[in-house]
C-alpha positions as CSV (number, residue, x, y, z in Angstrom):
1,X,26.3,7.0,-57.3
2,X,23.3,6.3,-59.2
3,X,21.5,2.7,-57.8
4,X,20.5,0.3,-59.4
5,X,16.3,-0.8,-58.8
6,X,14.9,-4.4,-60.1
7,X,11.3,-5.1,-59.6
8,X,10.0,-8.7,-58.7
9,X,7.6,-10.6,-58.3
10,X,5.4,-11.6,-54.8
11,X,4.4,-14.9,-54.6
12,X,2.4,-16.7,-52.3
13,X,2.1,-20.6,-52.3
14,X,-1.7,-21.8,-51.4
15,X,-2.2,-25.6,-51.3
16,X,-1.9,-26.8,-54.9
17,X,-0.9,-23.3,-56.8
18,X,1.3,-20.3,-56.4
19,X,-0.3,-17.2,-56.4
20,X,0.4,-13.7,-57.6
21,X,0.3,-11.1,-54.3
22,X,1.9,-7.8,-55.7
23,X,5.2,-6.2,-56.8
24,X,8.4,-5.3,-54.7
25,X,11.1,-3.0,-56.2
26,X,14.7,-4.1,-54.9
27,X,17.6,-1.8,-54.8
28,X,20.3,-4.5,-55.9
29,X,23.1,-1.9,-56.3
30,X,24.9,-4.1,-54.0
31,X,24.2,-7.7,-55.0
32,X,25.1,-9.0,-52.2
33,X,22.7,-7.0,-49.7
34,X,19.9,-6.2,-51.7
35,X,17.0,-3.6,-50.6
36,X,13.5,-4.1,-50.9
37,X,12.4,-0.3,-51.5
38,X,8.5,-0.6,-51.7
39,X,5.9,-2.5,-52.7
40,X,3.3,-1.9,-55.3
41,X,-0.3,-4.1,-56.6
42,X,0.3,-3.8,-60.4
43,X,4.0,-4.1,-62.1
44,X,3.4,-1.1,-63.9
45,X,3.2,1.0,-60.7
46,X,6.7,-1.1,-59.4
47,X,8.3,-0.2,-62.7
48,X,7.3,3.3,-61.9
49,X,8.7,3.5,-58.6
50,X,12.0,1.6,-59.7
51,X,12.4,4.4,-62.4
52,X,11.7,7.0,-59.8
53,X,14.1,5.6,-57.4
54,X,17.0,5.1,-60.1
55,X,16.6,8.8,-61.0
56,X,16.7,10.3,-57.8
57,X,20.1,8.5,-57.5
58,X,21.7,9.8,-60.8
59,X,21.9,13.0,-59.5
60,X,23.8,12.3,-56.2
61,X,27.4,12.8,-56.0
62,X,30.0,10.7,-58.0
63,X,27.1,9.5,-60.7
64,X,28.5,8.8,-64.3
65,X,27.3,11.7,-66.1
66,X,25.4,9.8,-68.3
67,X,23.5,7.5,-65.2
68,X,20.3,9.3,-66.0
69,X,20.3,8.4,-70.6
70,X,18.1,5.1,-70.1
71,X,14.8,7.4,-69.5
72,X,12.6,8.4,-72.4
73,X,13.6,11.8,-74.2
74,X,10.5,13.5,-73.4
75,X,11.0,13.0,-69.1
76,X,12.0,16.2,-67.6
77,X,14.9,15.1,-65.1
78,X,14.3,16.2,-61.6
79,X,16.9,17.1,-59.2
């Protein structure tokens, strides 16, 4: 089944301001127990990794044929 990957925000608070400290990617397949996967210092390099995680799932057993159709046309898929 092909999971499901958000990617979020790290904040810290410091005295008077809340500060930007990175990126997680959460698997949230289950929203009720979600999974942080990784972390990551820019969003683009989360939004990477959530991609990257969401396609390895759409190849595992009992994924909807079509799990994999949000990626760009030109990705090669990888299994």
């Amino acid at each position: 089944m092909t999971h499901t990957a958000r990617v979020e925000p790290i904040t810290q608070e410091q005295e008077d301001a809340t500060m930007l400290a990175g990126w997680r990617v959460v698997d949230v397949t289950d929203p009720d127990a979600p999974v942080e996967i990784s972390r990551h210092d820019t969003e683009p390099e989360a939004i990477q990794a959530a991609r990257d995680f969401e396609r390895q799932t759409a190849y595992e057993t009992g994924s909807a044929p079509d799990d994999n159709q949000d990626y760009d046309a030109g990705e090669t898929p990888t299994r």
